[in-house]
GUTIPA-104429 format. One record per residue: residue number from 1; x, y, z of N, C-alpha, C, O in turn. Coordinates in steps of 0.05 Angstrom, whole numbers, plus 5000, padded with zeros to 4 digits. Example, Ala and Ser with C-alpha at 12.3 -4.5 7.8 and 13.67 -1.06 7.14 Angstrom:
! residues 2
PT|1|5264|4886|5156|5246|4910|5156|5264|4934|5156|5285|4934|5169
PT|2|5257|4955|5142|5273|4979|5143|5258|5001|5157|5268|5023|5161
//
This chain:
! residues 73
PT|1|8825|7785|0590|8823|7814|0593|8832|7828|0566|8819|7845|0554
PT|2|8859|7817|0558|8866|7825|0531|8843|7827|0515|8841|7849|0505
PT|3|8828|7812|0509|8808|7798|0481|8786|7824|0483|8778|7836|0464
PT|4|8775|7832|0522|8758|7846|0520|8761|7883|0506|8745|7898|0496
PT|5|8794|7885|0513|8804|7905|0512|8805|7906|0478|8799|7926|0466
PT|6|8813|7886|0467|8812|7890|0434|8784|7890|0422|8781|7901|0400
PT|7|8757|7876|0438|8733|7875|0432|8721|7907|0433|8707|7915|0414
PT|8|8725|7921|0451|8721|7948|0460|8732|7963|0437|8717|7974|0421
PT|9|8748|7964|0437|8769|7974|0405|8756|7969|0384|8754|7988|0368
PT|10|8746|7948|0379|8740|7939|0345|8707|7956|0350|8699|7972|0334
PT|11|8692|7950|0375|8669|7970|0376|8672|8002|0362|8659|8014|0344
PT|12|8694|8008|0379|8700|8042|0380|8708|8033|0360|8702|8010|0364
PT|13|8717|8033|0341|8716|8032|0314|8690|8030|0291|8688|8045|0272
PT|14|8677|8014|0296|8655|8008|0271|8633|8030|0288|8611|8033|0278
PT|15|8638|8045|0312|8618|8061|0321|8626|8093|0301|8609|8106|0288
PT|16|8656|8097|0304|8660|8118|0298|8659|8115|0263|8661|8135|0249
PT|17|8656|8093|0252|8650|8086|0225|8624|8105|0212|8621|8122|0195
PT|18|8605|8088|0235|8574|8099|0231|8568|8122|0230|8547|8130|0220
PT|19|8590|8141|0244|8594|8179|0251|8605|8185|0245|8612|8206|0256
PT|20|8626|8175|0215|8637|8179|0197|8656|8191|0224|8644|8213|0225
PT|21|8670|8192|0239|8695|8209|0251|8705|8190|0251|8691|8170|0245
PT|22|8738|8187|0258|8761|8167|0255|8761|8159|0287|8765|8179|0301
PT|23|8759|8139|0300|8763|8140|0322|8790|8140|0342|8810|8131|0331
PT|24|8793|8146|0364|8820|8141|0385|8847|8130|0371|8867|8142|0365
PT|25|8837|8095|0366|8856|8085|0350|8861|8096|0323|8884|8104|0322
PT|26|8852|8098|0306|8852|8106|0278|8867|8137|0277|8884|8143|0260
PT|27|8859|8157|0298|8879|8172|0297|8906|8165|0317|8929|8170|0310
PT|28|8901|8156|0335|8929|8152|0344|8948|8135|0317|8968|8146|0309
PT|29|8942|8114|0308|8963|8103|0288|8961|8123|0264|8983|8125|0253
PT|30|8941|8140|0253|8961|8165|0237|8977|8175|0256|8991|8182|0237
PT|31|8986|8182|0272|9011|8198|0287|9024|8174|0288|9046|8186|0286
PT|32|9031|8150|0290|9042|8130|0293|9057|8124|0260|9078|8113|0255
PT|33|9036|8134|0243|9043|8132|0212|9063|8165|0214|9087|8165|0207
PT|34|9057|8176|0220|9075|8196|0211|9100|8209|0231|9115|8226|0220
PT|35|9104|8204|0254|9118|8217|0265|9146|8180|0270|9170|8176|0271
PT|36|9123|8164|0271|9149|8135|0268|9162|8117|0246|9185|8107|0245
PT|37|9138|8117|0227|9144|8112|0199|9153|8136|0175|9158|8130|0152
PT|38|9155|8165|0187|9150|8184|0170|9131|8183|0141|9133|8184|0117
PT|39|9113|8181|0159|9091|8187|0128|9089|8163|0113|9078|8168|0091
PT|40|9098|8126|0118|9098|8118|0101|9065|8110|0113|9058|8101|0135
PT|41|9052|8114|0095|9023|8100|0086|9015|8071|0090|8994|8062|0099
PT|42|9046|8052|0076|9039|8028|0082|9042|8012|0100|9038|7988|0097
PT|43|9050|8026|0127|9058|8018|0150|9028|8004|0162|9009|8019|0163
PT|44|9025|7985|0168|9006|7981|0184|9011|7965|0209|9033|7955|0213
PT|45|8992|7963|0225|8992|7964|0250|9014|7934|0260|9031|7932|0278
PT|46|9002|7914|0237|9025|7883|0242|9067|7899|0232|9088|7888|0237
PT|47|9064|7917|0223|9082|7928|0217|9094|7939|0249|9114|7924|0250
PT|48|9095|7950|0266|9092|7964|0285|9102|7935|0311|9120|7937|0327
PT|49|9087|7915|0306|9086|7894|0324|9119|7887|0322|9136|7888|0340
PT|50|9122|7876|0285|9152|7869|0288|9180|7890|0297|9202|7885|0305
PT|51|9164|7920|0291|9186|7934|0301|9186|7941|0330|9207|7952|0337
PT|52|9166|7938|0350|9170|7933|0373|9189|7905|0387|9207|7903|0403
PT|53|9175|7884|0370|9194|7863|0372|9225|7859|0375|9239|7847|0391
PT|54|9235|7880|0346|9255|7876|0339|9272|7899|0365|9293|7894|0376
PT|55|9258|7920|0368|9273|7939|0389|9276|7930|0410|9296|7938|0421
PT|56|9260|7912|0425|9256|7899|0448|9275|7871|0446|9283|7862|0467
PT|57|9278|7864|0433|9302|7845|0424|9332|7857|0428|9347|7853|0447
PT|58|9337|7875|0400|9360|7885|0397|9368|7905|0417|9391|7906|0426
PT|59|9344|7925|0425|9357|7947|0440|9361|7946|0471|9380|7955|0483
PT|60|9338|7933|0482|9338|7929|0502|9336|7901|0519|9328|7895|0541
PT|61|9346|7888|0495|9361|7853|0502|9336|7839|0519|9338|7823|0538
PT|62|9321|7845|0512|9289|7834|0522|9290|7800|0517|9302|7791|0498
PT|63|9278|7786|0535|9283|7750|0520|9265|7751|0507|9245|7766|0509
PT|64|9270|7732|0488|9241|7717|0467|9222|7712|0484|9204|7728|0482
PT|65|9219|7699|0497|9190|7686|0513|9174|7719|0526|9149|7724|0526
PT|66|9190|7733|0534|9177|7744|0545|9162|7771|0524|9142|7783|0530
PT|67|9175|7773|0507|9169|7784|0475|9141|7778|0467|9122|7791|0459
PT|68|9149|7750|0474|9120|7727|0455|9098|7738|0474|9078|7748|0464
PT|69|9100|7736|0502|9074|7743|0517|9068|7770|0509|9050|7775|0493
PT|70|9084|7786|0520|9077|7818|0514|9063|7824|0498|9043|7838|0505
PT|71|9070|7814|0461|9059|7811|0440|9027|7789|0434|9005|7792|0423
PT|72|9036|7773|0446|9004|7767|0447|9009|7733|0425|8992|7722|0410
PT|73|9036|7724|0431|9042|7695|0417|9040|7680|0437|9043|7656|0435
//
């Protein structure tokens, strides 16, 4: 289900390419670039994974295994 849900995504993407507009995802991670990274630019999306990781670890004492699934290891 995961795979179809990221297949759907990479569509809506190279669709909104062709219509030159940014699609769903592409603007949701600028708001993800600027209101969580403040504006840093080089944040990208594998960026985001380890800091969910790391919050879900540290903050909310989450186990590893269950980390790994969530995340998609």
């Amino acid at each position: 289900m995961r795979g179809e849900i990221v297949k759907a995504g990479l569509q809506e993407c190279e669709d909104a390419v062709v219509k030159s507009k940014p699609c769903r995802f592409c603007r949701a991670f600028k708001r993800v670039q600027r209101n969580v990274f403040k504006g840093d630019k080089t944040a990208v999306l594998h960026t985001c994974r380890h800091m969910a990781a790391k919050l879900l670890t540290n903050d909310a004492m989450v186990k590893t295994k269950l980390i790994g699934d969530l995340l998609g290891h």
